[in-house]
VOBA-925524 format. One record per atom (N, C-alpha, C): residue number from 1; residue in three letters; atom name; x, y, z. Coordinates in nm, 4 decimals, padded with zeros to 6 digits. Last residue first. Layout:
<node k="NUM" r="ala" a="CA" east="X" north="Y" up="Z"/>
...
***
This chain:
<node k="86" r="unk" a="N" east="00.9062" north="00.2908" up="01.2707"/>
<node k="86" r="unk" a="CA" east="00.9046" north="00.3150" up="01.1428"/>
<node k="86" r="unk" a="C" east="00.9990" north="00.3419" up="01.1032"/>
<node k="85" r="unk" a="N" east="00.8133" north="00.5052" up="01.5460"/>
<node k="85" r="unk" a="CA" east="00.9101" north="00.3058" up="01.5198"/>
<node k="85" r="unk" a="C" east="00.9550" north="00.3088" up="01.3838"/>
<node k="84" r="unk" a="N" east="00.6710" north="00.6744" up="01.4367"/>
<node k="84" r="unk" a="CA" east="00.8282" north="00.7091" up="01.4802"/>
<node k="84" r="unk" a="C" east="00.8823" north="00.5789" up="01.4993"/>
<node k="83" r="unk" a="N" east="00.4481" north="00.5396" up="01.4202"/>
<node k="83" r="unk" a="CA" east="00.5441" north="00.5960" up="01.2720"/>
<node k="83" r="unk" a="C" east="00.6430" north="00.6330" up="01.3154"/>
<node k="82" r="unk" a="N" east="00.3914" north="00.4613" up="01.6626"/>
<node k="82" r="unk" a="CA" east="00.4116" north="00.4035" up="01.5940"/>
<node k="82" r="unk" a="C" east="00.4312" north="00.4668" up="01.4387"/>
<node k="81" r="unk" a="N" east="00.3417" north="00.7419" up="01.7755"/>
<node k="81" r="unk" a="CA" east="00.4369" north="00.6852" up="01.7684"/>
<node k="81" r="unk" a="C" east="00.5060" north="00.5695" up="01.7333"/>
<node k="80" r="unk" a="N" east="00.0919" north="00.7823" up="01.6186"/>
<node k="80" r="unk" a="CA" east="00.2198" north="00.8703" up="01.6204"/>
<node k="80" r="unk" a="C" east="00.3102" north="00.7970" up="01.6306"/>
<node k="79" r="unk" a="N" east="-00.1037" north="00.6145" up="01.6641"/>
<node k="79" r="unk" a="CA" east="-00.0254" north="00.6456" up="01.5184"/>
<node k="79" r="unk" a="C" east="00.1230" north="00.6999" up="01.5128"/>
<node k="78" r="unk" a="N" east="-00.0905" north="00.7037" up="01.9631"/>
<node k="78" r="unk" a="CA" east="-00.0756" north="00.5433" up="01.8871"/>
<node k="78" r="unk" a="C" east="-00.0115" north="00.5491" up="01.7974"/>
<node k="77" r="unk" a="N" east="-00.1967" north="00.9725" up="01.9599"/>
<node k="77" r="unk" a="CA" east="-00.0999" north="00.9661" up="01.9711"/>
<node k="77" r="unk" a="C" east="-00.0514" north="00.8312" up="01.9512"/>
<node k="76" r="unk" a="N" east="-00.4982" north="00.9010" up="01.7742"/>
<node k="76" r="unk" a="CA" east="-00.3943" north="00.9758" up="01.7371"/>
<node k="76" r="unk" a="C" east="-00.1834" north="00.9425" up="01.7775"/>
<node k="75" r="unk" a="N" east="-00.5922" north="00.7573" up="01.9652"/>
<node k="75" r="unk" a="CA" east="-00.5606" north="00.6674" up="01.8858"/>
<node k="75" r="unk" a="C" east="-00.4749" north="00.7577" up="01.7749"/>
<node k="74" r="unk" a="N" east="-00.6385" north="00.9655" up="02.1683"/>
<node k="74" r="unk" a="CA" east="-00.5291" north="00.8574" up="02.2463"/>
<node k="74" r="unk" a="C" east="-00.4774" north="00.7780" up="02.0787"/>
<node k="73" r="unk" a="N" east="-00.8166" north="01.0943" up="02.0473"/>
<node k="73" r="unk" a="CA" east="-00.6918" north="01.1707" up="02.0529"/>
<node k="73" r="unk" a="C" east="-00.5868" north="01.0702" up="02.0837"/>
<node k="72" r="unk" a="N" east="-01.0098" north="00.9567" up="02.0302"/>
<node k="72" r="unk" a="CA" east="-00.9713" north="01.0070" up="01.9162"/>
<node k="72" r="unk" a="C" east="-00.8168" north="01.0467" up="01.9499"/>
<node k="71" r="unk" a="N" east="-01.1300" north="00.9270" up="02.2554"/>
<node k="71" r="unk" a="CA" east="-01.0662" north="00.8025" up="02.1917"/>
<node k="71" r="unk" a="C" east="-00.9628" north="00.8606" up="02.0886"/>
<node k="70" r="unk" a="N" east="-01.1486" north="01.1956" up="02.3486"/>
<node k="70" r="unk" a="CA" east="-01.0599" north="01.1742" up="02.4346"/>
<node k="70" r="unk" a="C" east="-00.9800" north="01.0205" up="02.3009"/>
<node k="69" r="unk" a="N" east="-01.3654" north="01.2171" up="02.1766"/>
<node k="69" r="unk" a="CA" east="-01.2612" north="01.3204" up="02.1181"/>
<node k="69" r="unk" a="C" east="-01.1323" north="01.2380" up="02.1911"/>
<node k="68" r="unk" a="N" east="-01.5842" north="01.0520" up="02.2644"/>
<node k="68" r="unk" a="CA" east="-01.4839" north="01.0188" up="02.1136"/>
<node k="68" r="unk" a="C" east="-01.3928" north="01.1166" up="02.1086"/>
<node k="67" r="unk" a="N" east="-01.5875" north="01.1939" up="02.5326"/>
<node k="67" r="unk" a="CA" east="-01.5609" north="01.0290" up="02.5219"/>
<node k="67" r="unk" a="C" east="-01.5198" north="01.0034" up="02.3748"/>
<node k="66" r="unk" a="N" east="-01.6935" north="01.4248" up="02.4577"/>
<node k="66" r="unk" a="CA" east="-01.5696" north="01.3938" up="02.5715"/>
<node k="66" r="unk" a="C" east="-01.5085" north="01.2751" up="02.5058"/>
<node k="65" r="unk" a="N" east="-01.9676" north="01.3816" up="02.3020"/>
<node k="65" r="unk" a="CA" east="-01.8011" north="01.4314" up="02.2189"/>
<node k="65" r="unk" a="C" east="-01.6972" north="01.4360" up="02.3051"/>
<node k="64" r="unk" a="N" east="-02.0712" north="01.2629" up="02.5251"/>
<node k="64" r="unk" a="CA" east="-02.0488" north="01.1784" up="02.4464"/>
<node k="64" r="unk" a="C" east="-01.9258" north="01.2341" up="02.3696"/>
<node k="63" r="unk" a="N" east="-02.0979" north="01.4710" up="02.6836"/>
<node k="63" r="unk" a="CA" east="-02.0169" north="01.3925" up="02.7433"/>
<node k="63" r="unk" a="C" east="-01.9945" north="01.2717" up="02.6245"/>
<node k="62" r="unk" a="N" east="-02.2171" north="01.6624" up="02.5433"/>
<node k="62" r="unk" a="CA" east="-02.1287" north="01.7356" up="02.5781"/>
<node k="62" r="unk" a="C" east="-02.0629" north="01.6035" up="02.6202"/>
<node k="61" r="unk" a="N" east="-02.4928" north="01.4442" up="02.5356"/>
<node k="61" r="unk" a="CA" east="-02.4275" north="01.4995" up="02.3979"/>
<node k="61" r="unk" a="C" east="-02.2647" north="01.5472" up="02.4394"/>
<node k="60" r="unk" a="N" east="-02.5396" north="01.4932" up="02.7779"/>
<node k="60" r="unk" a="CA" east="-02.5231" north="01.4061" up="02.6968"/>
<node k="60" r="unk" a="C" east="-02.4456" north="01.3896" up="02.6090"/>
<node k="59" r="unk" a="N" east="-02.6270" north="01.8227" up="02.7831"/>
<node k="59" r="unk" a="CA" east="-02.5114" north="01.7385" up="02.8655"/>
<node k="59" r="unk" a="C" east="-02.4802" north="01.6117" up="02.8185"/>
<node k="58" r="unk" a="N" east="-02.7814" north="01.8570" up="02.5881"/>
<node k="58" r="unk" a="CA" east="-02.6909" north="01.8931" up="02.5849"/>
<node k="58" r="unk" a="C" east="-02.5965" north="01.8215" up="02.6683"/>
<node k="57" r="unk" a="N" east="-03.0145" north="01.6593" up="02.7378"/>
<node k="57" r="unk" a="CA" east="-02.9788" north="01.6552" up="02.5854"/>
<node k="57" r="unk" a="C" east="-02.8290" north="01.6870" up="02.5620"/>
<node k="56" r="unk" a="N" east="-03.0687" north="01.8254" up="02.9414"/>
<node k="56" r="unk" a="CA" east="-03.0279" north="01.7050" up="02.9830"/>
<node k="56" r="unk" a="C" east="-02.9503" north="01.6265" up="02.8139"/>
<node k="55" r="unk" a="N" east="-03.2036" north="02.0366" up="02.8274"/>
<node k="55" r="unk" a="CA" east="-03.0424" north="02.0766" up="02.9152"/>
<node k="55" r="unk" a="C" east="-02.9941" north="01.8980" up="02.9263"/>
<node k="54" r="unk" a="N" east="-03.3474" north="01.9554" up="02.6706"/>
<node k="54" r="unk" a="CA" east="-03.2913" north="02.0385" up="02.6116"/>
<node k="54" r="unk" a="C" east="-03.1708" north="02.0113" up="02.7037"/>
<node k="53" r="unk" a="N" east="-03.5431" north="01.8310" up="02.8781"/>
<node k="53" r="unk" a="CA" east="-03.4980" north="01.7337" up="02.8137"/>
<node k="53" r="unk" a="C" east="-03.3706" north="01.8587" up="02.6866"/>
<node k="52" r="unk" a="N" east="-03.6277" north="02.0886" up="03.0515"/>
<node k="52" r="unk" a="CA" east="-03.5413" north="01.9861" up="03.0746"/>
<node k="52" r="unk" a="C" east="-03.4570" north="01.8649" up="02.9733"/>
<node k="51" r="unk" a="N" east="-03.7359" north="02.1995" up="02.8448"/>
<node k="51" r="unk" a="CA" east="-03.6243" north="02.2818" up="02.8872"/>
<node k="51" r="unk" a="C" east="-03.5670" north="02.1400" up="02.9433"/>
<node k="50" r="unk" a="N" east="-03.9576" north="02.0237" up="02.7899"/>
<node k="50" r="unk" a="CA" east="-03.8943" north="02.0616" up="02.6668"/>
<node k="50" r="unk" a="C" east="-03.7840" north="02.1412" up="02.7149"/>
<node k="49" r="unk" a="N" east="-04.0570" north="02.0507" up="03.0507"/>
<node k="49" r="unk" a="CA" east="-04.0147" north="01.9281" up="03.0237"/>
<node k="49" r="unk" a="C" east="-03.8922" north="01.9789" up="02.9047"/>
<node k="48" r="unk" a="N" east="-04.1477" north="02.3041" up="03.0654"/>
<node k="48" r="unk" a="CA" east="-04.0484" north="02.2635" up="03.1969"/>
<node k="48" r="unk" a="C" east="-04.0032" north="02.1386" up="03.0837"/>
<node k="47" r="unk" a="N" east="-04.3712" north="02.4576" up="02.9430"/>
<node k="47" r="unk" a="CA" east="-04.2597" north="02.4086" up="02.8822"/>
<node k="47" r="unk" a="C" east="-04.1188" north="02.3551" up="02.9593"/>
<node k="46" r="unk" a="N" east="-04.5748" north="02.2282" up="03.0153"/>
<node k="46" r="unk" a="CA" east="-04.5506" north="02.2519" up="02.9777"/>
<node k="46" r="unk" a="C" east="-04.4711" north="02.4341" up="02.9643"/>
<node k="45" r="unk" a="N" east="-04.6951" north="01.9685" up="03.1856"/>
<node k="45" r="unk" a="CA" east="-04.5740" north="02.0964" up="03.2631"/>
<node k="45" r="unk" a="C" east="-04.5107" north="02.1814" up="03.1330"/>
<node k="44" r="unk" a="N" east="-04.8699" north="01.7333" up="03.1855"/>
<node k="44" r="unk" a="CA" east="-04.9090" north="01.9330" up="03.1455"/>
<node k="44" r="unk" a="C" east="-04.8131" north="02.0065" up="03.2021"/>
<node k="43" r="unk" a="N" east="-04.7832" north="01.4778" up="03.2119"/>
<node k="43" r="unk" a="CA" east="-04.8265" north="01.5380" up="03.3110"/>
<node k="43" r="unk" a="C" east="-04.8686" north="01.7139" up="03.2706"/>
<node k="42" r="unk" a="N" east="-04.7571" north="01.4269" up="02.9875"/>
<node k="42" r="unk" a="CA" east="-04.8707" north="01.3402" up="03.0180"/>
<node k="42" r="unk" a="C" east="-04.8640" north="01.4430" up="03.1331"/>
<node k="41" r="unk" a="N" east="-04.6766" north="01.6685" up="02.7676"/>
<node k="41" r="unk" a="CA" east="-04.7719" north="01.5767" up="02.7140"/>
<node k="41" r="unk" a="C" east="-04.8357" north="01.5170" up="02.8729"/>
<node k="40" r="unk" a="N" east="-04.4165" north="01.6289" up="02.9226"/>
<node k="40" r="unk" a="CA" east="-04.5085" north="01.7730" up="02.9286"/>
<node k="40" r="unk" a="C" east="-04.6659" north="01.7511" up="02.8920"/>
<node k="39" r="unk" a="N" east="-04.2679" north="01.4078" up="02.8410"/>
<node k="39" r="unk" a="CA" east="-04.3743" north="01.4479" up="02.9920"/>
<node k="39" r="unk" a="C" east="-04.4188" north="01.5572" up="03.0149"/>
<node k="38" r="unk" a="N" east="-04.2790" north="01.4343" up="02.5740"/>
<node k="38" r="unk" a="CA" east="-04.3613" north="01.3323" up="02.6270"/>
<node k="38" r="unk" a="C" east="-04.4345" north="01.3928" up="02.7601"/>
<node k="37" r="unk" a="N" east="-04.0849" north="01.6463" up="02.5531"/>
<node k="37" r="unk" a="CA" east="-04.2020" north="01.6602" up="02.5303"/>
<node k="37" r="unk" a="C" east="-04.3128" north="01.6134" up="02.5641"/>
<node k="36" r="unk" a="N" east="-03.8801" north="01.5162" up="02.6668"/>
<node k="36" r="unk" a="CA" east="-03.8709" north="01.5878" up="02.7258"/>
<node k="36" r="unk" a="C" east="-04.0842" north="01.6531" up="02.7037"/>
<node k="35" r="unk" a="N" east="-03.8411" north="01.2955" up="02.4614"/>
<node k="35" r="unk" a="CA" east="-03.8981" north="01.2870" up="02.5983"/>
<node k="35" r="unk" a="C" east="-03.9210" north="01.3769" up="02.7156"/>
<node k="34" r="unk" a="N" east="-03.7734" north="01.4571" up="02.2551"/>
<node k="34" r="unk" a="CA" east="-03.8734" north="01.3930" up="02.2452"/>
<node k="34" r="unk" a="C" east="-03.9269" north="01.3437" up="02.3974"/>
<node k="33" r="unk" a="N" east="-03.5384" north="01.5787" up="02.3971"/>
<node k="33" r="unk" a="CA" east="-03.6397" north="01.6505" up="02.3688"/>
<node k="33" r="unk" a="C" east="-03.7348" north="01.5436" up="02.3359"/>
<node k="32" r="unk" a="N" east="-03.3787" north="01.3359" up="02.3793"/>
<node k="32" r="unk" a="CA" east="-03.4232" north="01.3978" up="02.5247"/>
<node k="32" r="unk" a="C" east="-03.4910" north="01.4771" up="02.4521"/>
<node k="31" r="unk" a="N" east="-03.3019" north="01.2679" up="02.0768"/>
<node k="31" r="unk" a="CA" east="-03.4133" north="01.1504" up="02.1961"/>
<node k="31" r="unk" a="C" east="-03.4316" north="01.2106" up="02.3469"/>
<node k="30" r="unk" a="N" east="-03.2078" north="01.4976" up="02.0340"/>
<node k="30" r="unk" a="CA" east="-03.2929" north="01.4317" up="01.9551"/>
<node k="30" r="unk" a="C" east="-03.4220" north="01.3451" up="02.0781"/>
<node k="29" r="unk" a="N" east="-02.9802" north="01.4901" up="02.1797"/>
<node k="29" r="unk" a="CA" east="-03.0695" north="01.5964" up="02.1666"/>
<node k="29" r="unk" a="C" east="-03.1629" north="01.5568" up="02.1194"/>
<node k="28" r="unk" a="N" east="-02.8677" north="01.2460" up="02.0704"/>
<node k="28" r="unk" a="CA" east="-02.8590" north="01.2579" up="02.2046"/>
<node k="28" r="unk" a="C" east="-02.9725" north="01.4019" up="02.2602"/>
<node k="27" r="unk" a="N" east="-02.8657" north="01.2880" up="01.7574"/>
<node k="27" r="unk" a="CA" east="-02.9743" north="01.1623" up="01.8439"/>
<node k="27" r="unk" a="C" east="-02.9591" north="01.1882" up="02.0023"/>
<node k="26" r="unk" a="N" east="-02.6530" north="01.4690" up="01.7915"/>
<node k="26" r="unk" a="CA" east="-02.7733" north="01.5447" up="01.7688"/>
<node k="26" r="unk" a="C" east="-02.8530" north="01.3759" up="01.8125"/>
<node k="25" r="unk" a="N" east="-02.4388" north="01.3575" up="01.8725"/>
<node k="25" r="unk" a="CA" east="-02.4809" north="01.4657" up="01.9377"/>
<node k="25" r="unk" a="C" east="-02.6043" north="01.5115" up="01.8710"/>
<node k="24" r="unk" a="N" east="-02.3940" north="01.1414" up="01.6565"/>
<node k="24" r="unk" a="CA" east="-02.4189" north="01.1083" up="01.7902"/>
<node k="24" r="unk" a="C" east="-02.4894" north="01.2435" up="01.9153"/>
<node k="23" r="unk" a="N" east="-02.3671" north="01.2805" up="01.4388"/>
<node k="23" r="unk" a="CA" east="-02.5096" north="01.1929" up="01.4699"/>
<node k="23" r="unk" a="C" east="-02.4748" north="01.1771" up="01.6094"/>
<node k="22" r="unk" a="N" east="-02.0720" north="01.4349" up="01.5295"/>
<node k="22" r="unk" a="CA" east="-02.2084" north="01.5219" up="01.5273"/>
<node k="22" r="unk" a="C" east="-02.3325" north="01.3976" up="01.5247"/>
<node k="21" r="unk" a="N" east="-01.9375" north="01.1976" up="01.5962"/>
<node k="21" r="unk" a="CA" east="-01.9372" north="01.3311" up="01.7011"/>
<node k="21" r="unk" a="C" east="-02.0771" north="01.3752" up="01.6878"/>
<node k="20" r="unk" a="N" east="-01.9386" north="01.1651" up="01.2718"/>
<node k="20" r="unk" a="CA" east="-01.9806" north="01.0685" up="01.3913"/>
<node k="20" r="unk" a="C" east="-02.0440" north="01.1481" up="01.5352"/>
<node k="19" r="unk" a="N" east="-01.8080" north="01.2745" up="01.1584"/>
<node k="19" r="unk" a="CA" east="-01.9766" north="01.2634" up="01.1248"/>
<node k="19" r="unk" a="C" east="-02.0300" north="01.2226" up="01.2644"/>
<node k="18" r="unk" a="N" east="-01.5287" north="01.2646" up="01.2732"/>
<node k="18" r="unk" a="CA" east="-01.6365" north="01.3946" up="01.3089"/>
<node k="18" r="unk" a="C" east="-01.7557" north="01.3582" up="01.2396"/>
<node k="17" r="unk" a="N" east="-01.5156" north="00.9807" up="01.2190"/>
<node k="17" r="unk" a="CA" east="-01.5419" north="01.0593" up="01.3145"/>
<node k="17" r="unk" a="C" east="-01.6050" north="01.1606" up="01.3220"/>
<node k="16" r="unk" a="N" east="-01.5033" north="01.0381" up="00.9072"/>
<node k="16" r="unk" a="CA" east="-01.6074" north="00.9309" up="00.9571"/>
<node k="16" r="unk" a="C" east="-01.5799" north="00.9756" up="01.0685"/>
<node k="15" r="unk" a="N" east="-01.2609" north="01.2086" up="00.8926"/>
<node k="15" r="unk" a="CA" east="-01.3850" north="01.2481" up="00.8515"/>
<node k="15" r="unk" a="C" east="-01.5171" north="01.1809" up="00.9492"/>
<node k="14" r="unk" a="N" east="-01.0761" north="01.0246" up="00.9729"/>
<node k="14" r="unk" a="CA" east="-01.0864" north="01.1207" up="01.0482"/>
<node k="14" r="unk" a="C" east="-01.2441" north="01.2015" up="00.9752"/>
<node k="13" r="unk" a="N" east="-01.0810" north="00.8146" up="00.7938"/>
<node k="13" r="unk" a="CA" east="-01.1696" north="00.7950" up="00.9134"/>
<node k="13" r="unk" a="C" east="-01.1693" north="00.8619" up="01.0324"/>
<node k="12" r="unk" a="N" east="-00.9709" north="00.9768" up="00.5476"/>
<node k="12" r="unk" a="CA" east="-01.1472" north="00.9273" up="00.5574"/>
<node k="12" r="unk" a="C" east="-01.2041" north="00.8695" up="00.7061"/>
<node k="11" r="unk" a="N" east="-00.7771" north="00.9941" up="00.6467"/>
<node k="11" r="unk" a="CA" east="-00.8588" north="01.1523" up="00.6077"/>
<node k="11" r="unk" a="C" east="-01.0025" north="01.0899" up="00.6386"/>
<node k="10" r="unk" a="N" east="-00.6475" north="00.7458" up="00.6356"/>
<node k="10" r="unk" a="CA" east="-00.6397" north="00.8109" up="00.7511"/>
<node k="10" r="unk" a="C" east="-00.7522" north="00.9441" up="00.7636"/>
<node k="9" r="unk" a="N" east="-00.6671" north="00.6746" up="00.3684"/>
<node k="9" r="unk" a="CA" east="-00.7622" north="00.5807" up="00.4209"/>
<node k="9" r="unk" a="C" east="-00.7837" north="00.6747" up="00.5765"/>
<node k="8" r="unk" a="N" east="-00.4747" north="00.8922" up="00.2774"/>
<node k="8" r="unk" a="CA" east="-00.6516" north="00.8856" up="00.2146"/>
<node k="8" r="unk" a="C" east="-00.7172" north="00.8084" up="00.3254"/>
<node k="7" r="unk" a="N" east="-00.2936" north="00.7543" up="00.3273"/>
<node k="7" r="unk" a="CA" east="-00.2998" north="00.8769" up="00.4171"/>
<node k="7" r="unk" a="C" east="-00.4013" north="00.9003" up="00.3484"/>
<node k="6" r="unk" a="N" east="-00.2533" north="00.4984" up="00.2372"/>
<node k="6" r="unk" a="CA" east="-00.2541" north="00.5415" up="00.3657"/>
<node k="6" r="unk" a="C" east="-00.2894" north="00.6906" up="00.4180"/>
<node k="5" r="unk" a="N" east="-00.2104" north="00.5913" up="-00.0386"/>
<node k="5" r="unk" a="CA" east="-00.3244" north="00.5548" up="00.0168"/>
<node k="5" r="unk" a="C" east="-00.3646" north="00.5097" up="00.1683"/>
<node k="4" r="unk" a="N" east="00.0460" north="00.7386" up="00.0026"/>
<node k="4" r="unk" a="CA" east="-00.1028" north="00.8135" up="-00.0934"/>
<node k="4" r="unk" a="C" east="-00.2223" north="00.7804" up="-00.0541"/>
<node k="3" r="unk" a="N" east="00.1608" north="00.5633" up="00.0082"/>
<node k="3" r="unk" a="CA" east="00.1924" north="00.6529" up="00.1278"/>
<node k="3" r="unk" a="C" east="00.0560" north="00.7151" up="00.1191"/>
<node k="2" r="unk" a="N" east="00.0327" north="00.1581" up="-00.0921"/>
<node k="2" r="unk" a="CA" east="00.1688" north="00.3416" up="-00.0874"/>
<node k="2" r="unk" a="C" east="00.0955" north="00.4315" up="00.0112"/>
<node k="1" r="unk" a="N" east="00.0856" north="-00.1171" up="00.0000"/>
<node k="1" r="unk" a="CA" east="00.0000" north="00.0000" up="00.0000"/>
<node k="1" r="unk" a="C" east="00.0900" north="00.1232" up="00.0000"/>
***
């Protein structure tokens, strides 16, 4: 495999991450507002729920891009220094 296509295959699954980051942060917003709506729906707290499931959404979300950025970065420095073996 040449250098050309190693470092294409590397772009593309730095790409496929950040898609990633973002579906994952928006289904995390996604599925707390829907439930956020729900219980406004059964109990009438309306708009408490749709704020709650908003803030609870965000935090989610804020801890999920923690968790792939942190993978991201460790499998960064990996590469690294396995090309300095090299």
């Amino acid at each position: 495999m040449s250098d050309n296509q190693r470092n294409l295959i590397k772009k593309g699954g730095f790409a496929g991450k950040v898609l990633s980051t973002g579906l994952t942060g928006g289904i995390c917003l996604a599925i707390s507002l829907y439930l956020g709506y729900q219980i406004d729906l059964y109990f009438g707290t309306r708009p408490a729920g749709i704020f709650g499931g908003i803030l609870l959404g965000l935090a989610s979300a804020v801890v999920q891009t923690m968790k792939q950025l942190k993978e991201s970065l460790d499998e960064f420095d990996r590469d690294k220094r396995k090309d300095k073996k090299d």
